[in-house]
N, C-alpha and C positions, 0 to 999 in steps of 0.2 A: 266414688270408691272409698270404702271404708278400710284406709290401711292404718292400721294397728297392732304391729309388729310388736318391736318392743316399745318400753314405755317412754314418754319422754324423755330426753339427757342422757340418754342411757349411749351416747354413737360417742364419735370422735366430734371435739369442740377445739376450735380454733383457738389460742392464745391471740390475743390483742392488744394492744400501747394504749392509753389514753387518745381521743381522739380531738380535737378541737374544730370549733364552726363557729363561722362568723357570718349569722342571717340580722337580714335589717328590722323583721318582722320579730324577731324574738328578742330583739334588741329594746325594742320601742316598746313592748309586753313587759319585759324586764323595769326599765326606766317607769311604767308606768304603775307596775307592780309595786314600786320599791316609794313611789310617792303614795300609795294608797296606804302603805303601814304607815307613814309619818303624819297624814295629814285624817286616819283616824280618828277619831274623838276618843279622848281618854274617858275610862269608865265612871269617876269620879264627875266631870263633865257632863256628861249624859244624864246620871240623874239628876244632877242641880237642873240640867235645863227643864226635866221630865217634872218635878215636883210641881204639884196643883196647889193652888193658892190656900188651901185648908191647913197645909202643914205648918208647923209651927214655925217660926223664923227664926227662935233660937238655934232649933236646929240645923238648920239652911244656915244660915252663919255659921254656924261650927262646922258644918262640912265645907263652907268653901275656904275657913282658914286652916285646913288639916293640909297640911304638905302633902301633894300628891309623890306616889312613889315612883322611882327612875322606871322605865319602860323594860329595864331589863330583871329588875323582880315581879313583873307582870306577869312573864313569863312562864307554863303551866304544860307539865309534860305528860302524855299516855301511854301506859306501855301493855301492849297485851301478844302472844304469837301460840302458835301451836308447834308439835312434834306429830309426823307421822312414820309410821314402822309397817310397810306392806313387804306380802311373800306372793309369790302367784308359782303356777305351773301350767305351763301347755304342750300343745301335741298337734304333731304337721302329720297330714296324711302322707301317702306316700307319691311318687312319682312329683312331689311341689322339689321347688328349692332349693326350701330349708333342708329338705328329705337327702340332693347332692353335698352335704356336709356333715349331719347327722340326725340319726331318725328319732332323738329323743325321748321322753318326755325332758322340756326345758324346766330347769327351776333358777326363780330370779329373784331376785331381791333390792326392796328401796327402802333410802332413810331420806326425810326431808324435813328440817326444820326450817321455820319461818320466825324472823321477828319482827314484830312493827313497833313504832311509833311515830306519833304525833305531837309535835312541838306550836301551841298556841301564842303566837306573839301577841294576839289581842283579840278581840273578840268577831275581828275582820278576817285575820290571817293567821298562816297555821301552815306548819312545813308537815311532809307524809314522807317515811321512810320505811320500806320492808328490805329487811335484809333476808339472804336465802342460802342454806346450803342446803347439796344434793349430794347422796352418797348411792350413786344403784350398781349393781354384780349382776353377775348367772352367767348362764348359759347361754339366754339370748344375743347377749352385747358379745360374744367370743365368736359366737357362728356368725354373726352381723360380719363381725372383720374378716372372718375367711371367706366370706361369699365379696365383699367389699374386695378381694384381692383377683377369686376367681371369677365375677361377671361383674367389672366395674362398669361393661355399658347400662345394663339393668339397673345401677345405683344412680346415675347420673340422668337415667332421664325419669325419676320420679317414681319408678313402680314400687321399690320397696320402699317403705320412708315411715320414720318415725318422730317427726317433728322435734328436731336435736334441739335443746335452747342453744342459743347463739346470737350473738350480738353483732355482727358481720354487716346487718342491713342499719341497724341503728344509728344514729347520729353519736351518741356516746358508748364505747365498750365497758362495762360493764358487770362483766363477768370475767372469771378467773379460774383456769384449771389449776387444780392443787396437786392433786396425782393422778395415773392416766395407764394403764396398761392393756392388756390384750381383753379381759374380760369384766372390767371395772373403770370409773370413774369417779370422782369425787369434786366436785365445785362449788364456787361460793357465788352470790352476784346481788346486786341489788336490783329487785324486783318493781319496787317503786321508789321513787325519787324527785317527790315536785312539790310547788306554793302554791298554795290557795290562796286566794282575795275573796273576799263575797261579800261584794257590796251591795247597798239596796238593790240595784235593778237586778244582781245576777250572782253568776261564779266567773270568774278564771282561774284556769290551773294551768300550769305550765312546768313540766318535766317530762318522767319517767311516770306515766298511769295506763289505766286500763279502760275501756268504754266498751258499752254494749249496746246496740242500738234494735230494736225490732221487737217483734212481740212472737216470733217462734220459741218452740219448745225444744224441740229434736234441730231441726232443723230453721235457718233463722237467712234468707239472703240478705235483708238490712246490713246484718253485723259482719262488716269488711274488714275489722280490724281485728286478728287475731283472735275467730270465730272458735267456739268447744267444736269439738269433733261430736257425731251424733249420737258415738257408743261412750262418750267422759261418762265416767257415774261422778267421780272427784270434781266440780266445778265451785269448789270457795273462793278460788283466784285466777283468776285470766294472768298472762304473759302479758304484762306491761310493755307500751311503744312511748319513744318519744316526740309530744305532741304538745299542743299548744290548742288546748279547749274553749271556749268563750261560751256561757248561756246567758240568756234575756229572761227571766222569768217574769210569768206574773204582769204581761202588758196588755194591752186590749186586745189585740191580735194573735196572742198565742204566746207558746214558748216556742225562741228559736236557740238554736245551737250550731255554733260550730268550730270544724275540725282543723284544723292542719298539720299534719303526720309526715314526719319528716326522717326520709330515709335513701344512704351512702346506695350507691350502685356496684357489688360487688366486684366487678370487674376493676374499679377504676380508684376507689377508696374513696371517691368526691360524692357529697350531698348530692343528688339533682333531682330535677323537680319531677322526671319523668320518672322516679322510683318512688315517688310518695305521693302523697293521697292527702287531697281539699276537699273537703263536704259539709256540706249545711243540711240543718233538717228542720222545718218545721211541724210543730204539733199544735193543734187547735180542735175545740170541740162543739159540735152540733148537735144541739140537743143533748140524749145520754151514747149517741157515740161521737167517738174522738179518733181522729183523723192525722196522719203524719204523711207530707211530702219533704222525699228525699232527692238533693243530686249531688255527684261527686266526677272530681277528676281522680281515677284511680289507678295509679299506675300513667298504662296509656290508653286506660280507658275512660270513656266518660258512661257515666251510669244515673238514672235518672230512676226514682221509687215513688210507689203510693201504698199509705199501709192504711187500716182501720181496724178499730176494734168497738165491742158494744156487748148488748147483755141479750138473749133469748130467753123468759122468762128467768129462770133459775140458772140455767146455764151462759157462761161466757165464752166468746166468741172474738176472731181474732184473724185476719189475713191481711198478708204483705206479698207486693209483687214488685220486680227492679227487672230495670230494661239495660242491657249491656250494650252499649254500642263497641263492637270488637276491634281493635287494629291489628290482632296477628293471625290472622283466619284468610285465607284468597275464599274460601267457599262461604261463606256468609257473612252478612254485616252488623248482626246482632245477635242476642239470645236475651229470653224468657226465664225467668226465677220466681217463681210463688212457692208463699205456705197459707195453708190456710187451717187451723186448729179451732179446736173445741172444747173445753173442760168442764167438770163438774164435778161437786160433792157431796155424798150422800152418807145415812147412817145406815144399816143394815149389820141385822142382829145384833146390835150394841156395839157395833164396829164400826168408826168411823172409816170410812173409804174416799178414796179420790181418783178419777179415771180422765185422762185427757183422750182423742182422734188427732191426726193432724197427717195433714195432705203435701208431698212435694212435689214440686215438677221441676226438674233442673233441664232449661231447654239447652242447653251444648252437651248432652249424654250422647250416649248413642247404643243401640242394644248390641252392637254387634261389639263386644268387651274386647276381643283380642285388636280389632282394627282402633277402640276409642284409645287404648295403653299407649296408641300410635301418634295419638293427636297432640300437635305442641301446645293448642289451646289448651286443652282437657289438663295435659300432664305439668303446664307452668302453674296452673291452679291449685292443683292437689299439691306441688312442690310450697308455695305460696301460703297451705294451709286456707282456702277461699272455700275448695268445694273439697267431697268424698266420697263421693258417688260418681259408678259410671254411666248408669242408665239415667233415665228420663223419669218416670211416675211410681213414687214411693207413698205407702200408706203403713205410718207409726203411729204404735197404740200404748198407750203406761196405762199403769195401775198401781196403786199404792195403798194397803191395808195397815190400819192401827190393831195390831192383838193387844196390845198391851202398851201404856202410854209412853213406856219406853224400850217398846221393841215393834220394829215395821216394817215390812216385806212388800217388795218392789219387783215388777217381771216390765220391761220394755221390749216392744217388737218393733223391728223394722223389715218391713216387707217391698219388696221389686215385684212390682204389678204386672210386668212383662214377662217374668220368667216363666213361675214364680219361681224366687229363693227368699232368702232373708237372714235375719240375725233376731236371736230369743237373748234377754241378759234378765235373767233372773238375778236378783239378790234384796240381801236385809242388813239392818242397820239396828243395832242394842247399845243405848246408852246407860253402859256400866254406871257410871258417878256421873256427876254434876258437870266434869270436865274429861270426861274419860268416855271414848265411843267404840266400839266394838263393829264393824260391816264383814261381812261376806258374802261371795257370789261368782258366779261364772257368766262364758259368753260361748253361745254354739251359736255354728252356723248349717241350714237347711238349704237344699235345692238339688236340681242332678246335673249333668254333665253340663258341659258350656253355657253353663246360668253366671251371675256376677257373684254371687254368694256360694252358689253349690258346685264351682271350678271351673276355668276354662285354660286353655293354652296361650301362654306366651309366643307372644307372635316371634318368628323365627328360632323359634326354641322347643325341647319336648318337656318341656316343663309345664308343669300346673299349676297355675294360679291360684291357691284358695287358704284362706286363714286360717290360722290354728285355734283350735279350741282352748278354751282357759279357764285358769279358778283362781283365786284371790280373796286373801286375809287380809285385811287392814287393821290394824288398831291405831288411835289419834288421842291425844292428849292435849285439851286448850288450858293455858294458863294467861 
């Protein structure tokens, strides 16, 4: 189930203290982290050793009596972030909800800037920091809190939700609300925050990052951490977890990687292990296709994946499937997750074009929507941000036209096979300047009565469930 109320950050955000943890595992990454800067090779080093016996030796003498410099003017900073300034507007049908508080049209508004940087201690390591503030209003977030007041069961078990940022589950808080009232919010937070090592054999990084794992488009099961929803048109930056990453690259056997995500149990404010999520994946390749098995402990579940990808002549190709083994379900013991996609690029009439297919099956759906709203499996997931759909077999289609090298028009469908219903999100993108972008577009939704898209009733309520249509201006500025 694709809920897409309002936009992110836009709800009520928890104030939090500094939180502190003491894991042995991050300890010993730390300790080992903090030897890998010092026992480096300094860059002066490296080439005297590198130099082949042709060079002259005057020179080689002269660089090895040059005084190397202290390791803290080595030091080499990056700074780059953007500004963005979106407006949107939508519109509830009637007999939904939002309809028992006001029938609308919403208008809303966001301001989000980003900055990053990157701090090089040497050629090894290298600190990553995005700082973040978020300014959103309207209409939407004002009726959120009256419906938040008048059916706070409907809030609590996951039907409305708009994926608040909050730092509740994370090991470190984070975030900070600045001002906070009935139809507005304003926060700041750091988005990422962690060290790099990458030494020959690999990486480690350890903080505050993002990872993405899988080869879906729309739809992606691989990606357990903090996965885009399948309507983001925005996806420059995932919501950063605090984790602890390791990869192997480049061995005879493949690249392996792994995770350890580490996250407090809201109830109890304590780290445990049964709210976070350990996973390994490897990738390896046969012939010209290339192969990735995945397993994780997640949550409290254990999940075991096989992905692959390869080429059909001109066309590239691409499916992932993860087996859930469930622990909060009496009626079954697992469930099925595949995607399987298709893309390709062609020119026609002097327009460069690009068209992806791609197949979902989410086995814990269930087509009957008002009974799935019901399921704690179904509803922890969508609250969790995991899954967004309620039914079972989805078929999404994109399409992406160049008019003009800097202006490009986008239409994604997503279609529920059972019903049918769906979701059309037409929009285009015009890059004003070199650093100046210009997008527009909307999202409808199609089907008829008790479809997942085209409305159904809330179970013990006379309410309709069905999403509001929308439009949206963005303009973005990178510097």
């Amino acid at each position: 189930m694709d809920i897409v109320t309002p936009d992110p950050g836009r709800y009520s955000l928890k104030q939090g203290s500094s939180k502190n943890i003491t894991n042995r595992c991050g300890i010993v990454v730390i300790i080992l982290l903090i030897i890998g800067i010092f026992i480096s090779p300094p860059s002066n080093v490296s080439w005297a050793a590198s130099n082949s016996s042709n060079e002259p030796l005057s020179k080689t003498s002269e660089t090895l009596l040059t005084p190397a410099k202290p390791w803290y003017e080595k030091i080499e900073t990056e700074w780059n972030g953007r500004l963005r300034l979106l407006g949107s507007v939508s519109w509830h049908d009637e007999d939904t909800i939002f309809d028992s508080v006001e029938s609308g049209p919403y208008y809303d508004g966001n301001a989000d800037f980003r900055l990053m940087n990157n701090t090089y201690l040497n050629q090894h390591t290298y600190f990553t920091i995005h700082y973040e503030a978020n300014y959103s209003g309207g209409d939407t977030l004002r009726v959120f809190n009256e419906l938040a007041t008048q059916f706070p069961e409907l809030l609590e078990n996951g039907l409305i939700i708009g994926s608040p940022v909050s730092d509740d589950r994370r090991v470190f808080d984070l975030t900070h609300i600045i001002h906070e009232d009935s139809n507005s919010v304003l926060y700041h937070r750091l988005d990422r925050l962690s060290l790099t090592w990458k030494p020959r054999w690999g990486v480690v990084r350890i903080g505050r990052q993002a990872v993405t794992w899988g080869n879906g488009f729309l739809f992606n099961p691989f990606d357990l951490f903090n996965p885009f929803a399948p309507t983001d048109i925005i996806r420059d930056y995932k919501t950063g977890d605090d984790m602890l990453n390791v990869q192997l690259l480049e061995n005879q056997i493949g690249d392996l990687q792994f995770l350890y995500v580490a996250r407090r149990n809201p109830e109890n404010n304590e780290v445990e292990f049964c709210q976070s999520s350990l996973a390994g994946k490897w990738r390896f390749a046969w012939g010209t296709t290339e192969f990735d098995v995945m397993a994780a402990e997640h949550f409290e579940d254990e999940i075991i994946g096989l992905g692959s990808s390869g080429y059909l002549r001109d066309a590239a190709w691409r499916l992932d499937a993860t087996w859930t083994f469930l622990q909060d379900d009496d009626e079954r013991d697992g469930f099925l997750s595949l995607a399987a996609n298709m893309d390709y690029a062609w020119v026609w009439w002097r327009r460069n074009i690009y068209g992806f297919v791609e197949f979902y099956f989410n086995g814990l759906g269930n087509e009957d929507y008002s009974e799935a709203i019901t399921n704690p499996a179904i509803i922890t997931r969508i609250n969790r941000g995991e899954i967004y759909t309620l039914g079972r077999k989805y078929l999404a289609t994109g399409i992406q036209i160049e008019l003009h090298p800097l202006f490009r028009v986008f239409l994604n469908s997503i279609n529920n096979l059972a019903d049918p219903s769906g979701i059309l999100q037409p929009y285009a993108e015009w890059d004003l300047t070199q650093n100046l972008q210009l997008a527009f577009g909307g999202t409808a939704y199609y089907g008829g009565s008790k479809t997942e898209y085209g409305g159904f009733t809330i179970s013990g309520t006379d309410f309709i469930f069905q999403r509001p249509y929308a439009a949206f201006l963005w303009l973005t500025y990178y510097f």
